[in-house]
C-alpha positions as CSV (number, residue, x, y, z in Angstrom):
1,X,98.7,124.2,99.2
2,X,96.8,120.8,98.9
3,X,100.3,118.7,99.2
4,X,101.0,120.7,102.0
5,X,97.8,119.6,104.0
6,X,98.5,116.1,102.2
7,X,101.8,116.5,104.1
8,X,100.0,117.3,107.6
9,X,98.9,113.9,107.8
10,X,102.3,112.4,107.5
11,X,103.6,115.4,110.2
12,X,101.2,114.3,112.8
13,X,102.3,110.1,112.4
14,X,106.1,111.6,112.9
15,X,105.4,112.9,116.0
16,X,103.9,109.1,117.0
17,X,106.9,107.7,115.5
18,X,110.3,106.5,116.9
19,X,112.2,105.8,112.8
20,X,116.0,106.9,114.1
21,X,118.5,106.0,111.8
22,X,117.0,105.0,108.9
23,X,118.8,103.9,105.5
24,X,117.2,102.9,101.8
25,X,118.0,100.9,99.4
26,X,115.9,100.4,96.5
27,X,112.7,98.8,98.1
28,X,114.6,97.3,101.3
29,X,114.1,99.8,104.2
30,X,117.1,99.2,106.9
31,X,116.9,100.6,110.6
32,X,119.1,100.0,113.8
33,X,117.4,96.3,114.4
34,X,115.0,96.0,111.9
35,X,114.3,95.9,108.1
36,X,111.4,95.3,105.7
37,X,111.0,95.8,102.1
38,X,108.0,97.3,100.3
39,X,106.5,96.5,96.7
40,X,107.2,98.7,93.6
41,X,106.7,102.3,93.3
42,X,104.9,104.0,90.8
43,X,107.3,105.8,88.2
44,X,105.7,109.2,89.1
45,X,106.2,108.5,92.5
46,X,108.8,110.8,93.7
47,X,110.6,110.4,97.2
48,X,110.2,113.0,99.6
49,X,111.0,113.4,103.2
50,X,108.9,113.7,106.0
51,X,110.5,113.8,109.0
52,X,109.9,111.1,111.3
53,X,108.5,108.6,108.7
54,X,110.8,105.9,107.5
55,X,110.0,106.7,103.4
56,X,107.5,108.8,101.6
57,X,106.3,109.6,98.2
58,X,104.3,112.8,96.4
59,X,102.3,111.3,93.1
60,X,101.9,114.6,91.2
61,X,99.3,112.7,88.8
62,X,97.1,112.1,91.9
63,X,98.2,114.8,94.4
64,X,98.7,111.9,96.8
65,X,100.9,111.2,99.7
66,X,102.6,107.2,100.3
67,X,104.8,106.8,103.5
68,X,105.7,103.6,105.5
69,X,106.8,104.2,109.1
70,X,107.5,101.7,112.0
71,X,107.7,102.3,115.5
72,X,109.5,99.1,118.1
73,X,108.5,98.5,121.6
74,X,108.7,95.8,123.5
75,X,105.4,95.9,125.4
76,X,103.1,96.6,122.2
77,X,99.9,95.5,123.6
78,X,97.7,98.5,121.7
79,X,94.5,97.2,119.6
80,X,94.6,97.5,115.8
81,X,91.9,99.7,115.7
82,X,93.0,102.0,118.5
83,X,96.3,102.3,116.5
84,X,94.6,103.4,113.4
85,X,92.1,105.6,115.4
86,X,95.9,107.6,116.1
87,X,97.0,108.0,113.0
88,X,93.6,109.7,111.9
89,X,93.7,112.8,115.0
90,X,93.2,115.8,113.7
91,X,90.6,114.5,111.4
92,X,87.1,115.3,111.7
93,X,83.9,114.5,109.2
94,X,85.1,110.8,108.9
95,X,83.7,108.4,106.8
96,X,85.0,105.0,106.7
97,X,84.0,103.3,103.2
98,X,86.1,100.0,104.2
99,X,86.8,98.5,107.6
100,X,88.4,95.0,108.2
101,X,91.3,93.1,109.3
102,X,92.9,91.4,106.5
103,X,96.4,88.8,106.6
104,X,99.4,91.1,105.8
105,X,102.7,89.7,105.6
106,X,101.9,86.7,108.0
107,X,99.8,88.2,110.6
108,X,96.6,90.2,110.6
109,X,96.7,94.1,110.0
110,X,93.5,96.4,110.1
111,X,93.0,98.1,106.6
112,X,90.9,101.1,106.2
113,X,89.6,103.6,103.3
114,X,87.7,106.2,104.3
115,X,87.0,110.5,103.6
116,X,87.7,112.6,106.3
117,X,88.7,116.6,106.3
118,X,92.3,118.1,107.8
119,X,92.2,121.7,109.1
120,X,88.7,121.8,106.5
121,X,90.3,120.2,103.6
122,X,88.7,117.0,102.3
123,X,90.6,113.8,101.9
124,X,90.3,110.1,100.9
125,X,92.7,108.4,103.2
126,X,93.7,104.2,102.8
127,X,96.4,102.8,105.5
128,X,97.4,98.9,106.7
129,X,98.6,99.3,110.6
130,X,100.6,95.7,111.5
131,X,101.6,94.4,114.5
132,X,104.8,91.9,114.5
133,X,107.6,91.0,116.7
134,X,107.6,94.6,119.0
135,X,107.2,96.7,115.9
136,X,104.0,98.2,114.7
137,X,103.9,99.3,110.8
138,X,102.0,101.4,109.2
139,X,101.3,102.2,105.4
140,X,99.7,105.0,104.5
141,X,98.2,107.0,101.1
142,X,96.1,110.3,101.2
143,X,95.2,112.5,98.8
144,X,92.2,114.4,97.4
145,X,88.9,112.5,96.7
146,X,88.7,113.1,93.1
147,X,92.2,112.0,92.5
148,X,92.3,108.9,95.3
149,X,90.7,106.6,92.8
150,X,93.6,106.7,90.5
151,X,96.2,106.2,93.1
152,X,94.8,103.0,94.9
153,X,96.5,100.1,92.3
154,X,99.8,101.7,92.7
155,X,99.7,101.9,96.8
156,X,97.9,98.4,96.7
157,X,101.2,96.8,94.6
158,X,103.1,98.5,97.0
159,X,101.5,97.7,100.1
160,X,101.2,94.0,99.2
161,X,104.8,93.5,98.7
162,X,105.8,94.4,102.3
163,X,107.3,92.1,104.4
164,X,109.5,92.6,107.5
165,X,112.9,91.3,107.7
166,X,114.9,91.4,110.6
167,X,113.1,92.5,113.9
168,X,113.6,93.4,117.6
169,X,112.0,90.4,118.7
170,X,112.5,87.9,115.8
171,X,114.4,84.8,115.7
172,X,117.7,84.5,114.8
């Protein structure tokens, strides 16, 4: 039941999300005009599917949900923070531990950690939301408070070794 409301989370981004065709190989994600790659992953990470996010994992050691979405439009003009504030609706009782805006993958990206409760179910929630060339990405890991602890070196190797490829908007 818990990875099911783990799961919510990553429902509600899909419905925020645009991923369409989406292909995976090994760490290099690959979409109509994009691509970006993503650091390692965990042994006892173990892929799942969450429709309309580009990848996602289930840690059984820590209960915990990773996923990696991306979502391209031209006229991306939306604040950092007001991009994080909607990936967190449907949460209530928040309580941010870390706020700031931190250089990811050659531009700035907001990072947040922070407790909040889904449908009355506590969760410890860290996510990077990026803005580059038309796309916005977003990096995601939830998963119950007593387990988020031992889940946060593996999604911070992972997250640090993203970087976007090829783009809507980027050079040739």
């Amino acid at each position: 039941m818990q990875a099911r409301r783990s799961l919510l989370f990553f429902v509600l981004l899909a419905a925020c999300s645009s991923a369409g065709e989406v292909s995976v190989r090994g760490n290099t994600v690959s979409a109509s005009n994009l691509d970006y790659t993503f650091g390692p992953t965990p042994p006892t990470w173990r892929s799942i599917t969450i429709e309309g996010n580009d990848v996602a994992w289930f840690d059984e050691a820590t209960r915990g949900t990773v996923h990696v979405d991306h979502t391209c439009e031209r006229s991306q003009d939306t604040a950092l923070p007001a991009l994080v504030a909607h990936l967190l609706l449907g949460f209530t009782a928040r309580e941010f531990t870390l706020e700031e805006t931190v250089p990811f993958d050659g531009r700035e990206a907001r990072h947040v950690v922070l407790r909040a409760s889904l449908d009355g179910v506590a969760r410890a929630i860290e996510l990077y939301v990026m803005k580059k060339d038309g796309c916005v990405y977003d990096l995601g890991f939830v998963a119950p408070p007593d387990r988020f602890d031992a889940g946060r070196a593996g999604f911070a190797a992972f997250a640090q070794g993203f970087h976007t490829g090829r783009s809507p908007l980027s050079p040739p």
